[in-house]
N, C-alpha and C positions, 0 to 999 in steps of 0.2 A: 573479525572479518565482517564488510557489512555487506549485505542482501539488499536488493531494490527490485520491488514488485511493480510492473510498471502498466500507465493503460494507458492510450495514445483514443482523445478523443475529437470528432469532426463538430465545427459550431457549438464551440465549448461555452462559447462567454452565455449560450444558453440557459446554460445547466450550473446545481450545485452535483458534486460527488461525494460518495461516502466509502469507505472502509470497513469493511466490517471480516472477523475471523467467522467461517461457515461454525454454527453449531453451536453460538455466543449468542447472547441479547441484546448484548449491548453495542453500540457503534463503535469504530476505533478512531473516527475521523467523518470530519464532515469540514467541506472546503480544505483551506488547511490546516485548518484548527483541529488537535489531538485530542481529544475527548476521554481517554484515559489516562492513569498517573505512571505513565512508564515511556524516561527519561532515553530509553533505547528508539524509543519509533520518531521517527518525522515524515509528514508530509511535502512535498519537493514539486511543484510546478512551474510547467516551463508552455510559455506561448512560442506559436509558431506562425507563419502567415496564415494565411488562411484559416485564420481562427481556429486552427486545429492546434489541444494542449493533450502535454503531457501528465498527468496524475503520477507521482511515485509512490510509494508506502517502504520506506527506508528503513532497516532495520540496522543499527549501529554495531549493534556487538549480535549477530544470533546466537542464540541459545537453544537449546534441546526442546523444550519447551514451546519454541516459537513456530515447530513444524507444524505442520496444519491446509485446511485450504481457506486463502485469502478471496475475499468478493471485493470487486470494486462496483457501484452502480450508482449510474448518472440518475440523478431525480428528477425526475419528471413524470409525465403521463403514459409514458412508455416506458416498461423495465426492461432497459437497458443493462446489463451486467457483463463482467467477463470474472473469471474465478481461478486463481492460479495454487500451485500447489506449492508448498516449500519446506523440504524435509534437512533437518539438519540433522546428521549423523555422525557427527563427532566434532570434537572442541577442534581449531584449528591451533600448531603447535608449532615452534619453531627453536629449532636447537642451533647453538652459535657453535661451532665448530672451533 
């Protein structure tokens, strides 16, 4: 099942974005470039008029593992951030009858 953590920003062409899991060091993303080695995340943007874009942080398969709370935050001179939460609580299953 995939997940998509999303941030919807105003005068985007401004700014770079970054990803990052709360409570990590490390980045998960910066523009759309993934910056760690796991073939489950992508980043996903989408322009709008008014220079207003979408950022996604797209999780392909979740896993248990991937609950957490997510940051997204525009770079710049102002820390701009929004932080979303995503709790995965069980494998998703499907029986064929």
């Amino acid at each position: 099942m995939s997940v998509v953590a999303s941030y919807e920003i105003p005068n985007q062409w401004l700014f770079q974005i970054s990803w990052q899991k709360v409570g990590k060091e490390h980045l998960l993303s910066i523009g759309t470039e993934v910056w760690v080695k796991d073939h489950n995340l992508e980043i996903k943007h989408q322009m709008w008029p008014a220079n207003v874009g979408d950022w996604n942080l797209v999780f392909h398969e979740a896993r248990l593992n991937d609950s957490g709370v997510y940051e997204c935050q525009v770079i710049s001179t102002d820390k701009l951030t929004r932080r979303v939460r995503l709790s995965v609580v069980g494998e998703l299953m499907i029986h064929f009858v």
